[in-house]
N, C-alpha and C positions, 0 to 999 in steps of 0.2 A: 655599677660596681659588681663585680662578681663575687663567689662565694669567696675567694680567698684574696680578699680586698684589694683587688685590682679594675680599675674601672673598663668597660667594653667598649672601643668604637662601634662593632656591629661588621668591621669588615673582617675579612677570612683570614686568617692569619698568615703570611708569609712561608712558604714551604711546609705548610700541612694540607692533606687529604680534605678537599671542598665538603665532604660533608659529615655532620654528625653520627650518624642514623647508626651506623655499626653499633659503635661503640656504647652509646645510649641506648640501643636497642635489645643486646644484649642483660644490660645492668638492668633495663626498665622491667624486661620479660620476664625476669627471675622470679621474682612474687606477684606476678599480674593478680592473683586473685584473692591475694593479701589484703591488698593496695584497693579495690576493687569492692572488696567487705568492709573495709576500716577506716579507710582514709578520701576518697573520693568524695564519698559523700559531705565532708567537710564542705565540699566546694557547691552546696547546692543553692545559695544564696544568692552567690556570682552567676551560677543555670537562670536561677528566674529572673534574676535583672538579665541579662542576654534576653531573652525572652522578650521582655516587656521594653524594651531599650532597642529593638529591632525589626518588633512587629512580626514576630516568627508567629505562624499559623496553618493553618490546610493550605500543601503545595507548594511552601516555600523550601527552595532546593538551599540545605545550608552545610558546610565546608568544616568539620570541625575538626583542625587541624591540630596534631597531639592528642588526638580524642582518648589515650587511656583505655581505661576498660568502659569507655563507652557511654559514664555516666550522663552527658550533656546530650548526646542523644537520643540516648532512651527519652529525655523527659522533653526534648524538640519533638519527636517524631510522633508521643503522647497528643501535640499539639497540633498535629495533622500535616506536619514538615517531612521533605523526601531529603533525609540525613544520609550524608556520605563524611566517613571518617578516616584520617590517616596519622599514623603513628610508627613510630621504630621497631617497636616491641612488639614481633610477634603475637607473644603471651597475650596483652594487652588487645591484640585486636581477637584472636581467637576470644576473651572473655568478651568484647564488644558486640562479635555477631550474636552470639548464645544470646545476648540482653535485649539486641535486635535486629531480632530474623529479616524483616525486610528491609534494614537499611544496607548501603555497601560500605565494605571497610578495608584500606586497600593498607600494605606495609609499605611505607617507606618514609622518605626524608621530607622534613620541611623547607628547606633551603631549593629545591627538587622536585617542585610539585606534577603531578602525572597527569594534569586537567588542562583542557583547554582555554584559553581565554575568555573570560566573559561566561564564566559557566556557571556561576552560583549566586545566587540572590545575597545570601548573608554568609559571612565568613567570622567565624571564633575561632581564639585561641586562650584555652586558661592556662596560664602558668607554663606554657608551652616554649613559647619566641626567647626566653632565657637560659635555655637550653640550647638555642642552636648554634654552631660553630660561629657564625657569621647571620645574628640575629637580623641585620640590615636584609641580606639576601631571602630572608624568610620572609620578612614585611613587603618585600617587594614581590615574590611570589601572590602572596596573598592577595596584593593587590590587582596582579594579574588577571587570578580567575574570579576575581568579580566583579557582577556587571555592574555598569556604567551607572554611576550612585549610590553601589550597594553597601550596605554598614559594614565593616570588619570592626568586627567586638574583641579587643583584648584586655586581658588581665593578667596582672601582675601582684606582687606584695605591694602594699605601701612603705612606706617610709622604714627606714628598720627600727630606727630609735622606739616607736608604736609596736614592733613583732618582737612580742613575747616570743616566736617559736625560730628567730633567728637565732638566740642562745646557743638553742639546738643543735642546729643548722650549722654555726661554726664548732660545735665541739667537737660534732663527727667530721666535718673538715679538717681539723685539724692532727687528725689519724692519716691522713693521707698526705702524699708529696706535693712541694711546691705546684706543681703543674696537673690539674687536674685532666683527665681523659673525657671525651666528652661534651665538652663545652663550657663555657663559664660556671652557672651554674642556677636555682634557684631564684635568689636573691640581685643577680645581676644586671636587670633593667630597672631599679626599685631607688636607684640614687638618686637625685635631686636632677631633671633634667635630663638624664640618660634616656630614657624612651624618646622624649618630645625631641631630642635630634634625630631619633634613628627615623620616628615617624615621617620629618620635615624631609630628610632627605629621601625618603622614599615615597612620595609624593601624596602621603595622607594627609588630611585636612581632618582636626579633631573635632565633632562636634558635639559630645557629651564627656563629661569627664568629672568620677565621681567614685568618694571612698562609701565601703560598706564595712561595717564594726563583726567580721567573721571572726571566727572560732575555733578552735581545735579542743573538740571534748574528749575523753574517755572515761571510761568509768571505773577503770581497773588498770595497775602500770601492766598486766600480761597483753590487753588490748591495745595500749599504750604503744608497747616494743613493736608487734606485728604491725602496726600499722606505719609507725618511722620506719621499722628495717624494710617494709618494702619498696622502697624509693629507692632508685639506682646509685645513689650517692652513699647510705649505709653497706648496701649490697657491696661494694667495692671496699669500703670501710673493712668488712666483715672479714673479704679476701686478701684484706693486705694484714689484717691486727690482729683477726682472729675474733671469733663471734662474742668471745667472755670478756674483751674488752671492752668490745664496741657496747655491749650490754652496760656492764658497769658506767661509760660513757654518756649514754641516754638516761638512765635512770639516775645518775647528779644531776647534770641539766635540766633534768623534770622537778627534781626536785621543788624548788620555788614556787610550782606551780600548781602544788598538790590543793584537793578541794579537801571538807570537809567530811564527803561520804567517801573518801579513800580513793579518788580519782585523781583527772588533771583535767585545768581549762586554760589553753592559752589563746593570748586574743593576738589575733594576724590580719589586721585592714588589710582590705582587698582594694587594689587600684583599678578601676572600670572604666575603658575608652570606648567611646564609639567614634569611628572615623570615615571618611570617605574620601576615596579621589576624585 
C-alpha cells in the first residue's frame, strides 16, 4: 500500500516515464546531509542485521542499492567489504563518497541498474524498493546483478498498525496532491503480502525473514524537524504548502510521542528479508 492508501502492483505504470530517479533524486538531494546527521542512523540496527544475516566480511563485493548518504556502507566496508552504492540523489551520493573514500558510488536509478550480471556477492536495499516507480522492476534488477546464491537483504517498515512514525508519514502526505511524484512512497511494500508477491514474481526465494523493534529518537523537536524535513517527501511538502505549515504539521503528529526529557521516541518495526534466486 503506498503512502496515500493505494495498494502497488510493482509494475510501471501505464504512460508514465520508466523511471523514478529524476524526480526522487532531486527531492532526496535537497538535505543529503540533514538526513545524513539525523535520520540515517536510525537505520543502524537493520546495518548490523545485514551484516550478520549475509555474512558480509573481508572482500565481499556488496550492491547497496538507495545507499543514501552512505550510511550501510561505511559500516559494510568497516568490515572489510568492496562497497559500491547507488542512489538518485546526487547530494546523497556526494555525502557517501566523503564517508567512503574507497568505496564507488555511482547516480542513478534502481529500476536501471548500471552493473553487470552476476556482479555482486550481496545485495541491500533499506527502505529503498518503495520508492521505486515500478518496485517489481527494481527486485528484478537486483536480482540480476547477483551472483548465483547470493543474498539480497531487503528492508522495509513493518506492518503500520505497529509504526508509530506512519502518523507522521501520512500528515505530510496529506499536504500534497492525490498523485504523488516519485513513486509510491515509504510505507508502500509494508501491507500484508505486498512484498512477498513482488518477491515471488521476480523470482526471489525468501530465506530469512524477520522483525527488529527500531526506533526513531530525538532529543529535542529542533532535531526532530531537520531530520523528517530532509526526506524528499516533506521537501516537496515544504514546496507545495510552505515550510510554517509543513512545520506546524510535524510538530502535532510528534506530538503523542513526546518523552519525558523533552524529546521524541517513535517505535517503526523494521521488516528484514533475506532472499535468493
Amino acid at each position: 500500500m503506498g503512502i496515500d492508501g493505494h495498494t502497488t502492483t510493482g509494475e510501471r505504470p501505464t504512460g508514465e516515464p520508466g523511471g523514478s530517479a529524476e524526480v526522487n533524486g532531486e527531492l532526496w538531494g535537497a538535505r543529503a546531509r540533514d538526513w545524513g546527521a539525523h535520520q540515517e542512523g536510525h537505520r543502524r540496527l537493520d546495518f548490523e542485521q545485514c551484516i550478520c544475516s549475509t555474512g558480509i566480511g573481508r572482500g565481499t563485493s556488496v550492491l547497496d542499492v538507495g545507499c543514501g548518504a552512505g550510511g550501510f556502507c561505511r559500516l559494510a566496508a568497516g568490515a572489510g567489504a568492496r562497497v559500491t552504492g547507488i542512489d538518485a540523489a546526487l547530494g546523497m551520493i556526494e555525502v557517501a563518497r566523503e564517508r567512503v573514500p574507497d568505496g564507488r558510488f555511482d547516480v542513478g536509478d534502481i529500476q536501471f541498474l548500471p552493473y553487470h550480471d552476476a556482479s555482486f556477492d550481496v545485495i541491500s536495499g533499506f527502505h529503498s524498493f518503495p520508492f521505486a516507480a515500478a518496485p517489481l522492476d527494481a527486485l528484478r534488477e537486483a536480482r540480476r546483478v547477483a551472483r548465483a546464491g547470493a543474498p539480497v537483504f531487503i528492508v522495509v517498515f513493518g506492518p503500520e498498525e505497529h509504526n508509530e512514525l506512519a502518523p507522521v508519514l501520512h500528515a505530510i502526505r496529506s499536504l500534497l496532491p492525490a498523485t504523488l511524484p516519485g513513486g509510491p512512497g515509504p510505507l508502500a511494500l509494508s501491507g500484508p503480502g505486498v512484498l512477498d508477491v513482488l518477491l515471488d514474481r521476480a523470482g526471489l526465494v525468501v530465506r530469512e525473514d524477520r522483525f527488529l523493534e527500531t526506533a526513531y529518537e530525538y532529543p529535542n523537536l529542533d532535531t526532530a524537524l531537520l531530520a523528517i524535513r530532509s526526506a524528499g517527501m516533506t521537501v516537496l511538502a515544504e514546496r507545495t504548502v510552505g515550510e510554517r505549515l509543513v512545520t506546524q504539521t510535524i510538530t502535532s503528529a510528534l506530538a503523542p510521542y513526546g518523552t519525558e526529557l523533552g524529546g521524541y521516541r517513535l517505535k517503526a518495526p523494521s521488516r528484514c528479508l533475506t532472499a535468493t534466486a
